[in-house]
N, CA, C and O atoms as CSV, one atom per row, in Angstrom:
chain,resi,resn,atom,element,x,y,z
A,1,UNK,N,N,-19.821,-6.177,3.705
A,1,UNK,CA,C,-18.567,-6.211,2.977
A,1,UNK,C,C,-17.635,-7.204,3.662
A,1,UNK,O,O,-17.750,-7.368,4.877
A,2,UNK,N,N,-16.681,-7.906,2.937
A,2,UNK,CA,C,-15.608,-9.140,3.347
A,2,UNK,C,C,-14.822,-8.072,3.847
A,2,UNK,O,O,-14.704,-6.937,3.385
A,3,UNK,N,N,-14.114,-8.760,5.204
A,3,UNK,CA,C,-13.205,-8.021,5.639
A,3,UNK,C,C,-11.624,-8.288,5.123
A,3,UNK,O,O,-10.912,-9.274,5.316
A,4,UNK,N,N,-11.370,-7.164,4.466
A,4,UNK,CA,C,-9.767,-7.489,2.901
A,4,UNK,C,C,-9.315,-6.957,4.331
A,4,UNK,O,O,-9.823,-6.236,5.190
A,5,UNK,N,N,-7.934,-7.763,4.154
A,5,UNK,CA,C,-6.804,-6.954,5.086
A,5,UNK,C,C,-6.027,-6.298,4.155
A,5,UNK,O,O,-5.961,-6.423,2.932
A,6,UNK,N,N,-5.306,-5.398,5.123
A,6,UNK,CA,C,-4.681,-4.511,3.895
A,6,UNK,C,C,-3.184,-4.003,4.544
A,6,UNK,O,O,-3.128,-3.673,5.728
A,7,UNK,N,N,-2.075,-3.970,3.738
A,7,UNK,CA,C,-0.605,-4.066,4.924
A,7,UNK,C,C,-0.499,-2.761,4.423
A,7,UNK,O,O,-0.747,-2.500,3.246
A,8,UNK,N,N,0.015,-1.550,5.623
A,8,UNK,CA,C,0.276,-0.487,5.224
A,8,UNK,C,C,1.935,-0.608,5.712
A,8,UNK,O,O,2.411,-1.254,6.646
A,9,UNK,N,N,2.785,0.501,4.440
A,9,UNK,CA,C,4.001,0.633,4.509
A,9,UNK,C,C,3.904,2.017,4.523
A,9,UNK,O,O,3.038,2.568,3.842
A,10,UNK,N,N,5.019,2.931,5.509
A,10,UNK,CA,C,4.652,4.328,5.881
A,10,UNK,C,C,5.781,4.314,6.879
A,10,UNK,O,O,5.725,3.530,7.826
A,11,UNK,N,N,6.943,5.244,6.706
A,11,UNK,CA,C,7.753,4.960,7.977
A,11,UNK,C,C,7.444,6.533,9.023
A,11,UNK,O,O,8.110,7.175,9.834
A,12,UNK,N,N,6.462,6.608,8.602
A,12,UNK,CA,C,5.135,8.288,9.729
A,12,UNK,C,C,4.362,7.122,10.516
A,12,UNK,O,O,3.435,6.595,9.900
A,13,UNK,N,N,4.553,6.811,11.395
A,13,UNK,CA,C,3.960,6.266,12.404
A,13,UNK,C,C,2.234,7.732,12.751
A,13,UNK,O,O,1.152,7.440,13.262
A,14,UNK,N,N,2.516,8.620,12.422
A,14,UNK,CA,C,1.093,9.216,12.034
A,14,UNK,C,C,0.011,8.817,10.718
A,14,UNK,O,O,-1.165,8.494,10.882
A,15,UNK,N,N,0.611,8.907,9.581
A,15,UNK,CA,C,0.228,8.598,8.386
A,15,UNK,C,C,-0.072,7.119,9.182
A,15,UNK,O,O,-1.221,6.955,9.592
A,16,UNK,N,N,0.685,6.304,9.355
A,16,UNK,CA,C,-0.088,4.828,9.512
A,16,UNK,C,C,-0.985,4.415,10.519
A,16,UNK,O,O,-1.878,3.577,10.391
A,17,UNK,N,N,-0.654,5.129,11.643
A,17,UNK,CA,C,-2.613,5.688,12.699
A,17,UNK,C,C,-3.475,5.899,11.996
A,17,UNK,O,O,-4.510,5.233,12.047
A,18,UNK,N,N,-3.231,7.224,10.845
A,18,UNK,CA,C,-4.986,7.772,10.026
A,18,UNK,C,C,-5.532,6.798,9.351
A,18,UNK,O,O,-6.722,6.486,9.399
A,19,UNK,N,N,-4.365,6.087,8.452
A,19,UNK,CA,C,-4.753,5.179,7.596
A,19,UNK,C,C,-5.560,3.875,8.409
A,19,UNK,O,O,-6.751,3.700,8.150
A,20,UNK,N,N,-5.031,3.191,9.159
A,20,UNK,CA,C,-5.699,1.852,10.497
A,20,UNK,C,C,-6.715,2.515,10.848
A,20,UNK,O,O,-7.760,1.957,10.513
A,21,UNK,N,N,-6.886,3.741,11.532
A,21,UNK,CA,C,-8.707,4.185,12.186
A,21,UNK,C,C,-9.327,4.273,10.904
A,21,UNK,O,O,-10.530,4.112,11.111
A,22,UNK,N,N,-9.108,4.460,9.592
A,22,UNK,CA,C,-9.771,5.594,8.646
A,22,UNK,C,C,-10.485,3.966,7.777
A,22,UNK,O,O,-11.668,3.747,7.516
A,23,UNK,N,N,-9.279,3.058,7.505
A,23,UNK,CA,C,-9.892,1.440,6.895
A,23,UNK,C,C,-10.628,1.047,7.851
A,23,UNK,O,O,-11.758,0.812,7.421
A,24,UNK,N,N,-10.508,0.813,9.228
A,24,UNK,CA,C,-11.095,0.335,10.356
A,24,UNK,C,C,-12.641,0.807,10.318
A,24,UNK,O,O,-13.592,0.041,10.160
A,25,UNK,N,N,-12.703,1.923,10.456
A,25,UNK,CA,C,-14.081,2.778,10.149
A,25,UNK,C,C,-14.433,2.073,8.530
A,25,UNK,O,O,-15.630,2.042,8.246
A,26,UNK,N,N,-14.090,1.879,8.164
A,26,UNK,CA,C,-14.603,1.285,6.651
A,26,UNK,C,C,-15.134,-0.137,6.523
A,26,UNK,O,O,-15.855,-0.545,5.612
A,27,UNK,N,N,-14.647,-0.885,7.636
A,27,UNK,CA,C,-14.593,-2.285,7.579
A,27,UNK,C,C,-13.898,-3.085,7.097
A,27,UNK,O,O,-14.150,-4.189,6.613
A,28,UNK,N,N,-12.433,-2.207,7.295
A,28,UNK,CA,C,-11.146,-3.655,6.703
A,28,UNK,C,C,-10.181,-3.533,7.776
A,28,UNK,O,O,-9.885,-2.500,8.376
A,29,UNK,N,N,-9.725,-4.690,7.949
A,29,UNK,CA,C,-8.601,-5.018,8.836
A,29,UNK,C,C,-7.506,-5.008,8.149
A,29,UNK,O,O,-7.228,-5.559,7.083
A,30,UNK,N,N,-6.724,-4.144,9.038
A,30,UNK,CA,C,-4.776,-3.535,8.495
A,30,UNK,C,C,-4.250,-3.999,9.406
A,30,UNK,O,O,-4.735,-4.335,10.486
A,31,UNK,N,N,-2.912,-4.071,8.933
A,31,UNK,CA,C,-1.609,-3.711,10.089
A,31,UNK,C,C,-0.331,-2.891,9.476
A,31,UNK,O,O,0.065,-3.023,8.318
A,32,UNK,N,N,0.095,-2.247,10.201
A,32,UNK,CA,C,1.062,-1.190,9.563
A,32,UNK,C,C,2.581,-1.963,9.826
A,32,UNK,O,O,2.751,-2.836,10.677
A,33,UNK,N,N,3.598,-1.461,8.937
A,33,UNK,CA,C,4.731,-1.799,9.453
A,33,UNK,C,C,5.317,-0.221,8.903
A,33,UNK,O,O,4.689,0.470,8.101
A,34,UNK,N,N,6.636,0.171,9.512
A,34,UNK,CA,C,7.394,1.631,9.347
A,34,UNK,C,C,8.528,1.088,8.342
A,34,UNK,O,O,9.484,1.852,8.208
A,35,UNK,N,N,8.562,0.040,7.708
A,35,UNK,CA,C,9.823,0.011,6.793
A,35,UNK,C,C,9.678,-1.051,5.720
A,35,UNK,O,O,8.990,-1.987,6.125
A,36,UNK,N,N,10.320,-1.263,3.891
A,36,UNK,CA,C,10.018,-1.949,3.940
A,36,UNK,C,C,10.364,-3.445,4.085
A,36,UNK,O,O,10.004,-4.384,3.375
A,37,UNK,N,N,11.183,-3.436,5.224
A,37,UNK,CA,C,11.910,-4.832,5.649
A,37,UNK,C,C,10.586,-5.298,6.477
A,37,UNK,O,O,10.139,-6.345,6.009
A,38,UNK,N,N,10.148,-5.003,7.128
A,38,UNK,CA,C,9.332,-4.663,8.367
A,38,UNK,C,C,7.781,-5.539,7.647
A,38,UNK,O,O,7.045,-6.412,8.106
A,39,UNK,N,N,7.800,-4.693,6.200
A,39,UNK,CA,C,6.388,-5.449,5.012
A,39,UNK,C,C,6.979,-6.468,4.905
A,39,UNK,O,O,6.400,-7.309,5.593
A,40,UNK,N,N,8.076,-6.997,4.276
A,40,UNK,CA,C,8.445,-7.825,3.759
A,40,UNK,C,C,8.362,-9.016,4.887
A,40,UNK,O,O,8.275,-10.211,4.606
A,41,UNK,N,N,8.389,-8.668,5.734
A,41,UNK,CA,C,8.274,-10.137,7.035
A,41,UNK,C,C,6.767,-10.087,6.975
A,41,UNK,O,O,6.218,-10.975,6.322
A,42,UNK,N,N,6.084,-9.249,7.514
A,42,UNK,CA,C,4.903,-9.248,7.293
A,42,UNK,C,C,4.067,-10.178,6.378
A,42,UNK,O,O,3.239,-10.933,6.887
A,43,UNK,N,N,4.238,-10.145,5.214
A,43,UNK,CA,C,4.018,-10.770,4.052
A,43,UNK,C,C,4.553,-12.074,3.561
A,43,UNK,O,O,4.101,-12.723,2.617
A,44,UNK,N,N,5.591,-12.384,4.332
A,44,UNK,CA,C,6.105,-13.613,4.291
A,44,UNK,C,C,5.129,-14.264,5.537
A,44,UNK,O,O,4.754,-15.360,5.119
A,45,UNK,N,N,4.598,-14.032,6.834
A,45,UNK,CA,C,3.903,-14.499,8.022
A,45,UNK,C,C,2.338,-13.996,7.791
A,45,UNK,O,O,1.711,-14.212,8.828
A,46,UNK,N,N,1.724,-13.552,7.037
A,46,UNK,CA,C,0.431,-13.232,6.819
A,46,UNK,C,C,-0.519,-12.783,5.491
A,46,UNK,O,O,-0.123,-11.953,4.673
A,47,UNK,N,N,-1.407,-13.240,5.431
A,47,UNK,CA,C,-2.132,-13.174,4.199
A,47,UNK,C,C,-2.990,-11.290,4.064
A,47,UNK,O,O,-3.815,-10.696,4.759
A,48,UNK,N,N,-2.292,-10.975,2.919
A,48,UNK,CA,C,-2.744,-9.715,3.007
A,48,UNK,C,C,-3.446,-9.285,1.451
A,48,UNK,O,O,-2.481,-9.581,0.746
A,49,UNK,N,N,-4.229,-8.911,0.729
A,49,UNK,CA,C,-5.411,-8.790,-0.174
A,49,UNK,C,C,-4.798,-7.534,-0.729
A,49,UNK,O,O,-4.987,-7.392,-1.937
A,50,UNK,N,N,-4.024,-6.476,-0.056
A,50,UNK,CA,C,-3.541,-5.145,-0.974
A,50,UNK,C,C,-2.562,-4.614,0.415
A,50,UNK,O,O,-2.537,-4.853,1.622
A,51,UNK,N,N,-1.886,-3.853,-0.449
A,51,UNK,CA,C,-0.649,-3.448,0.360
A,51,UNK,C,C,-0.856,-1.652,0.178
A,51,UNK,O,O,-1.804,-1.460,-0.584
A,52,UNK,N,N,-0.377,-0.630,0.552
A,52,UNK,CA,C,-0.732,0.480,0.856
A,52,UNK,C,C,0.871,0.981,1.102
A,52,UNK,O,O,1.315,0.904,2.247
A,53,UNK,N,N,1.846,1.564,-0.136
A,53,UNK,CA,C,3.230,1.427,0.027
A,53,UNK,C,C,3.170,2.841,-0.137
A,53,UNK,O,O,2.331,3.420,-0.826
A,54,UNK,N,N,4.296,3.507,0.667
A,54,UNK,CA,C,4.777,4.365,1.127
A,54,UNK,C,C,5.987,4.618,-0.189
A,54,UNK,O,O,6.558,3.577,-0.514
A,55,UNK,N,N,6.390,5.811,-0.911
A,55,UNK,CA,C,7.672,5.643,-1.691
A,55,UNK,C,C,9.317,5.959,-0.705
A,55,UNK,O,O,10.390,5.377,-0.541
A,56,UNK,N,N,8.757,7.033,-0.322
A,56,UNK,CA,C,10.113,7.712,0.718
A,56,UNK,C,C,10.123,6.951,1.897
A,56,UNK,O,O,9.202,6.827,2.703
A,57,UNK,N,N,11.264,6.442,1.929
A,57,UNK,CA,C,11.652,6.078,3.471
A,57,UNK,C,C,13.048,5.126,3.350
A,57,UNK,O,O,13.588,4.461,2.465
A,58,UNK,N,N,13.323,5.478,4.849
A,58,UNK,CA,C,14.952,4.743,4.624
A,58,UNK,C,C,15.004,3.566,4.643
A,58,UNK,O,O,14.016,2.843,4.774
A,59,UNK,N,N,16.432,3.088,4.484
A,59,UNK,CA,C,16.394,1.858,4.395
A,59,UNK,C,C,16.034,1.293,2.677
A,59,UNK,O,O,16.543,1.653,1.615
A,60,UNK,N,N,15.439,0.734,2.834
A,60,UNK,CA,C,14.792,0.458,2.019
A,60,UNK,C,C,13.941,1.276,1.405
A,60,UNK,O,O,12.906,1.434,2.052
A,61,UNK,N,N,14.002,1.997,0.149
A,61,UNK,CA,C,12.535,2.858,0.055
A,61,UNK,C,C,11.385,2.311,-0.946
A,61,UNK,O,O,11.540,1.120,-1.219
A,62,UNK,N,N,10.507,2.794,-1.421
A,62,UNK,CA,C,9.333,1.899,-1.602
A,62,UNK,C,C,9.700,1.841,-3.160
A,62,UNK,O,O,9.117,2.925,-3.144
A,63,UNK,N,N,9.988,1.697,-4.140
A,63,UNK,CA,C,10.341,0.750,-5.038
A,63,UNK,C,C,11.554,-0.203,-5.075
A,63,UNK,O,O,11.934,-0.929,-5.993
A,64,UNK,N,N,11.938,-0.061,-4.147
A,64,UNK,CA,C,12.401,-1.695,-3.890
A,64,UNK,C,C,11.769,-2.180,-3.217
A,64,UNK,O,O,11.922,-3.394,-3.085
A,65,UNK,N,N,10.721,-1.486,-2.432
A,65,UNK,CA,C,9.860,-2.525,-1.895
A,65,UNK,C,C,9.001,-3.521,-2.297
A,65,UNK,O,O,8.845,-4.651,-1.836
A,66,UNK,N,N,8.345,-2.839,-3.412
A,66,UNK,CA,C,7.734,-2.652,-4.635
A,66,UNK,C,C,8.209,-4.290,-5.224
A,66,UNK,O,O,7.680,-5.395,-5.103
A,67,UNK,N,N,9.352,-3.852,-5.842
A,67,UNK,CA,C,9.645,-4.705,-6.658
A,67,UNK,C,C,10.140,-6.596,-5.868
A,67,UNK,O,O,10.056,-7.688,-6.429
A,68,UNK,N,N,10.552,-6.310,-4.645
A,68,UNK,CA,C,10.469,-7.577,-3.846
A,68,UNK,C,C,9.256,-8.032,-3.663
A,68,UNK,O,O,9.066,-9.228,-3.883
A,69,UNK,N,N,8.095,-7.151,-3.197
A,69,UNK,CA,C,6.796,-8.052,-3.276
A,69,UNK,C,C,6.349,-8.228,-4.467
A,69,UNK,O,O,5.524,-9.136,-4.364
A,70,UNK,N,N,6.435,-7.740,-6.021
A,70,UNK,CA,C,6.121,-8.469,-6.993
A,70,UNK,C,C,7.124,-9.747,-7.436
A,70,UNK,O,O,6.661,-10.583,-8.212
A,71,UNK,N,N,8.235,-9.865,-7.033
A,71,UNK,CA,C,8.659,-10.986,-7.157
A,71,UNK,C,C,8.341,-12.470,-6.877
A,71,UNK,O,O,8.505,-13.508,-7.519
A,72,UNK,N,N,7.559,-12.015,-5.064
A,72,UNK,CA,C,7.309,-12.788,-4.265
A,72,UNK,C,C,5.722,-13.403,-4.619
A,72,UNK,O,O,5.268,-14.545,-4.535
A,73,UNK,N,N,4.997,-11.866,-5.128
A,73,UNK,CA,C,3.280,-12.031,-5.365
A,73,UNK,C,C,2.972,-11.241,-5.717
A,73,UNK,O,O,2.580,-10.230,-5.134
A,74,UNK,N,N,3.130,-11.650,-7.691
A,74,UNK,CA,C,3.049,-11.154,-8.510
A,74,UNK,C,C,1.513,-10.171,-8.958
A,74,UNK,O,O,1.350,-9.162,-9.646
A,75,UNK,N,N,0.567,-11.070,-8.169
A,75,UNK,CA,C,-0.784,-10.435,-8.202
A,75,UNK,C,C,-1.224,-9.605,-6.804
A,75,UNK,O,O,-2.075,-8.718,-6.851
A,76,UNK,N,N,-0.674,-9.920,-5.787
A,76,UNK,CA,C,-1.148,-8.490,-4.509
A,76,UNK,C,C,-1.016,-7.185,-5.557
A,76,UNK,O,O,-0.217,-6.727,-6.374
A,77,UNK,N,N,-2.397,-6.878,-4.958
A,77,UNK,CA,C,-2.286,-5.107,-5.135
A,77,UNK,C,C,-1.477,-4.289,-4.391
A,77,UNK,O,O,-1.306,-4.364,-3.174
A,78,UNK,N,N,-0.843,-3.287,-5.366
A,78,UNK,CA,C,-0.058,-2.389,-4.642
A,78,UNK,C,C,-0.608,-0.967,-4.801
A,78,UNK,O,O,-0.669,-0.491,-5.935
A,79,UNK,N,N,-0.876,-0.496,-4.095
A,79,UNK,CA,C,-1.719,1.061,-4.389
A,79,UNK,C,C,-0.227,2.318,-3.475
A,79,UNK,O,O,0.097,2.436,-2.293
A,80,UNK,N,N,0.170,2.845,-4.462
A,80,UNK,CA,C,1.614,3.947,-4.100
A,80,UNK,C,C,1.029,4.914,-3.213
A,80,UNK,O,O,0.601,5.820,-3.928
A,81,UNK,N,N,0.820,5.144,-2.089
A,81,UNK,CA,C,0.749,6.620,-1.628
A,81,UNK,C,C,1.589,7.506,-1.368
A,81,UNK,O,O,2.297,7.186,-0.413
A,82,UNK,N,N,1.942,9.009,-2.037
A,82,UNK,CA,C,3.525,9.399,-1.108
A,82,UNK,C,C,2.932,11.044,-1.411
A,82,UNK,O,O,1.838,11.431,-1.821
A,83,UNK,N,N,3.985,11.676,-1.076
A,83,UNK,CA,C,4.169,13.032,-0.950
A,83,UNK,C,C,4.548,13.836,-2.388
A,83,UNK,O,O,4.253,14.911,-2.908
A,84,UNK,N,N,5.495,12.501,-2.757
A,84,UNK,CA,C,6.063,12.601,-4.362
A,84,UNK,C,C,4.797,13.190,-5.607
A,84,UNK,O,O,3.939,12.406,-6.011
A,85,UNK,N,N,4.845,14.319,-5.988
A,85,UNK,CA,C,4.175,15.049,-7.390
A,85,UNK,C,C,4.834,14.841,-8.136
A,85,UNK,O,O,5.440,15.894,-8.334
A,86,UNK,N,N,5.263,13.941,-8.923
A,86,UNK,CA,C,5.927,13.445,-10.235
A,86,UNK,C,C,5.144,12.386,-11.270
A,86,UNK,O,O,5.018,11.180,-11.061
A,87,UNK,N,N,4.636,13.139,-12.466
A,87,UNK,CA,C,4.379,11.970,-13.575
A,87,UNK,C,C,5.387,11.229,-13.600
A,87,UNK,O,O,5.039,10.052,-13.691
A,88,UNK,N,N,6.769,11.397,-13.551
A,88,UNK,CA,C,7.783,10.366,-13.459
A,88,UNK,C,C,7.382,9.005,-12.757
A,88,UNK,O,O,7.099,7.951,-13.327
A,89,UNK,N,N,7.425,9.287,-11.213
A,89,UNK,CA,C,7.633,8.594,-10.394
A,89,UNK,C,C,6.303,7.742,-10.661
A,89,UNK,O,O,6.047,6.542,-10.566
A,90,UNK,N,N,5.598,8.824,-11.020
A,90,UNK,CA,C,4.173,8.116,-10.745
A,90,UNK,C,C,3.979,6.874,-11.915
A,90,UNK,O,O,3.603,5.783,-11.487
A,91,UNK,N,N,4.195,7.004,-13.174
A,91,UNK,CA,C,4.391,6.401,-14.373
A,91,UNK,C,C,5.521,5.268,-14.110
A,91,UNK,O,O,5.167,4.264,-14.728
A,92,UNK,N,N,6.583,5.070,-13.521
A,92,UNK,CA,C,7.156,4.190,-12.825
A,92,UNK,C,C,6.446,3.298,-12.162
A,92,UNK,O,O,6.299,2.162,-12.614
A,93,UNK,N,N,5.813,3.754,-10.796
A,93,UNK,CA,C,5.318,2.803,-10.067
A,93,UNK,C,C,4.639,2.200,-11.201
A,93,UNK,O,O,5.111,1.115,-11.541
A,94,UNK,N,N,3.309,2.776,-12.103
A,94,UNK,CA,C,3.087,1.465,-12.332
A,94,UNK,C,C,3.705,0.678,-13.500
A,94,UNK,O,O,3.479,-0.532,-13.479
A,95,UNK,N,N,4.341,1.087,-14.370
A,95,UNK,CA,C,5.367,0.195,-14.472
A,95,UNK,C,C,6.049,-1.064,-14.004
A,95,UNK,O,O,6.435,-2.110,-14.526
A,96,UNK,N,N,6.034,-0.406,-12.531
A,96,UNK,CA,C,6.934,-1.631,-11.554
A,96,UNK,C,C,5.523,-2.786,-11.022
A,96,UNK,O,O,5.451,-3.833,-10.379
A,97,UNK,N,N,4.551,-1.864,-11.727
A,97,UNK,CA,C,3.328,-3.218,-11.050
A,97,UNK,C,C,2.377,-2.192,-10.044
A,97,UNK,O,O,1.305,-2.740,-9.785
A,98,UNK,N,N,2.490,-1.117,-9.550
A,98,UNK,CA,C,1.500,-1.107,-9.203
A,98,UNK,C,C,-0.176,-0.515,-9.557
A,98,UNK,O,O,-0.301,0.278,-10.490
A,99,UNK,N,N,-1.023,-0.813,-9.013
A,99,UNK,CA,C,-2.620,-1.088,-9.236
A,99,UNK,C,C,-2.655,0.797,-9.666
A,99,UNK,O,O,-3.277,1.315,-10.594
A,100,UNK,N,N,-1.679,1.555,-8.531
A,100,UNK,CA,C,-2.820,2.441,-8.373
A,100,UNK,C,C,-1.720,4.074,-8.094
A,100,UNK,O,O,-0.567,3.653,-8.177
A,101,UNK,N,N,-1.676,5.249,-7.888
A,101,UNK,CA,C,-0.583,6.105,-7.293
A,101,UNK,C,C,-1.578,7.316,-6.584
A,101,UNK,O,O,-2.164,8.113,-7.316
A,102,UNK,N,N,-1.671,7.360,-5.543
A,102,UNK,CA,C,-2.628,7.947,-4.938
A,102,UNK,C,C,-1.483,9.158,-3.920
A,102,UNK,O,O,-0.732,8.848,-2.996
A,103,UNK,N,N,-1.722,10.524,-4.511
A,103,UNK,CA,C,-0.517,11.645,-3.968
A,103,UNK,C,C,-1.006,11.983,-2.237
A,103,UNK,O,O,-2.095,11.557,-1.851
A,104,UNK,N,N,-0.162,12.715,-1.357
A,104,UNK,CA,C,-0.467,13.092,-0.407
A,104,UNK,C,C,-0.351,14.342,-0.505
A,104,UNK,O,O,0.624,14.852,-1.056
A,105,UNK,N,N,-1.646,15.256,0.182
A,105,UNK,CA,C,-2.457,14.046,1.172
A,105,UNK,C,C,-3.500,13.604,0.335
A,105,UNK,O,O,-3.986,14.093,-0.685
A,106,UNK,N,N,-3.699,12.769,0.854
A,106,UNK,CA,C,-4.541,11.442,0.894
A,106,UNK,C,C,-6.462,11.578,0.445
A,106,UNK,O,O,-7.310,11.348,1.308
A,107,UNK,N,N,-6.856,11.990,-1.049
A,107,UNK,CA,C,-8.367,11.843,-0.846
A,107,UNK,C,C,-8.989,10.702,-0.477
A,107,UNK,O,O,-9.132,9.730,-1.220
A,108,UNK,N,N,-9.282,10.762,0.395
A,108,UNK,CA,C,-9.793,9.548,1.398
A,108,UNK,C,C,-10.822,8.813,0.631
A,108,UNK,O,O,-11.024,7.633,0.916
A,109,UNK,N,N,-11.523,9.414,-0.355
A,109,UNK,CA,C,-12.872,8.677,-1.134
A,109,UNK,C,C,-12.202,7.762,-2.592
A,109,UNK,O,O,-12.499,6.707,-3.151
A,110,UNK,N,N,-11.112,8.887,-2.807
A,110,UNK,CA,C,-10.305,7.669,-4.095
A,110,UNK,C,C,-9.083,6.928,-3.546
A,110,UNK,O,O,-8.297,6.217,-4.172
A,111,UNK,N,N,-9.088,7.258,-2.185
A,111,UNK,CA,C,-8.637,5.648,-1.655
A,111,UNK,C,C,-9.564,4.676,-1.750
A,111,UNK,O,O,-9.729,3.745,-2.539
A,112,UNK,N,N,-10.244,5.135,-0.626
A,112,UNK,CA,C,-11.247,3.660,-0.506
A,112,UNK,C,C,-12.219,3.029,-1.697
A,112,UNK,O,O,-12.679,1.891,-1.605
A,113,UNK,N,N,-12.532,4.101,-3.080
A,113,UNK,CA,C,-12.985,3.524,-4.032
A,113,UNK,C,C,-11.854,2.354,-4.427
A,113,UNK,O,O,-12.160,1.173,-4.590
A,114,UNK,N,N,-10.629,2.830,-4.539
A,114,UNK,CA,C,-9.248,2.204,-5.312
A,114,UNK,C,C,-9.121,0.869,-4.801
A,114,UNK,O,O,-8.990,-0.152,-5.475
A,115,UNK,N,N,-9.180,0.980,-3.329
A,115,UNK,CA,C,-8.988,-0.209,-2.593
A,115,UNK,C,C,-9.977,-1.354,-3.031
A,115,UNK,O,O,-9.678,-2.480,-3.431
A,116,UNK,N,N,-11.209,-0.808,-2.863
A,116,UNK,CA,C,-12.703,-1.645,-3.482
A,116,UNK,C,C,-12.453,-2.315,-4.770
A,116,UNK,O,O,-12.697,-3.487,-5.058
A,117,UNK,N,N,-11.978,-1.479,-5.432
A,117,UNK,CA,C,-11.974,-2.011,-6.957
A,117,UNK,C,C,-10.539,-2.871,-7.324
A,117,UNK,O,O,-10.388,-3.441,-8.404
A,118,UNK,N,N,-9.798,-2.866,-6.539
A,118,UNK,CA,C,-8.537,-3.577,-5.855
A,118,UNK,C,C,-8.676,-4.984,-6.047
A,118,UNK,O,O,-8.533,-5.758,-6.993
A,119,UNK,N,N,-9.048,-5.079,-4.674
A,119,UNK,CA,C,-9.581,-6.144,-3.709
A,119,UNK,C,C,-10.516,-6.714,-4.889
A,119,UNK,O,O,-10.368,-7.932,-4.996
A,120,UNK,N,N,-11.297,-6.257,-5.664
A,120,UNK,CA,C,-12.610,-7.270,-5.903
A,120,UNK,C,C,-11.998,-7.709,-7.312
A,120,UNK,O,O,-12.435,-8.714,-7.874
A,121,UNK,N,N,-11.053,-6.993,-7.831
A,121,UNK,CA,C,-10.341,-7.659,-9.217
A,121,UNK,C,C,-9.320,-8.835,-9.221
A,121,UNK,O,O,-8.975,-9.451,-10.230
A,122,UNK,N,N,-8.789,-9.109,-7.667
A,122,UNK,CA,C,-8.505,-10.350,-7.768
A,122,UNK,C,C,-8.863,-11.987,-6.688
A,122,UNK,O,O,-8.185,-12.959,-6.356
A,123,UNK,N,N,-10.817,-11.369,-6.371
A,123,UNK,CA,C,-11.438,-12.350,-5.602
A,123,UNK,C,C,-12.046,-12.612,-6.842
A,123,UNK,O,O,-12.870,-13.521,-6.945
């Protein structure tokens, strides 16, 4: 398998450990950032294949995050992970563009299918 990098947004410095060992064990290279100012540099300094966005968090929370990286790159995948149980929210994200809304916690097998089928829809 090509090694996709993949930017995780998560301001749980736990959640973004499981996620880095859990892709790592899979064979993709991440890097996490805790905010999404933090993605947004990220992504301006590095080439990243799918993004892994967090909704709750300060600062900035993840549909505005959302919506700055589709401004910027209109085709990165965005796959939502959060805590949030809402058809609302969830029907939003993709709205706002993203690929995918994956609730916490986290089934680890329709992540990494999601990611797969991600990644290979815009190589």
């Amino acid at each position: 398998m090509s090694k996709y990098n993949i930017l995780i947004v998560d301001d749980e410095p736990n959640v973004c450990n499981f996620l880095t060992e859990f892709l790592d064990f899979k064979g993709f290279t991440s890097r996490s950032t805790l905010s999404g100012k933090e993605a947004l540099s990220a992504l301006n300094s590095e080439h990243f294949d799918l993004v892994l966005l967090d909704l709750i968090m300060p600062e900035m929370n993840g549909f505005e995050t959302l919506e700055r990286i589709r401004k910027d790159q209109p085709k990165l995948p965005i796959i939502i992970l959060t805590g949030v149980k809402d058809k609302n929210v969830a029907n939003d994200s993709m709205e706002m563009g993203a690929v995918d809304f994956i609730p916490k916690p986290i089934d680890l097998e329709r992540l990494e299918n999601s990611i797969l089928i991600n990644v290979q829809n815009i190589g």
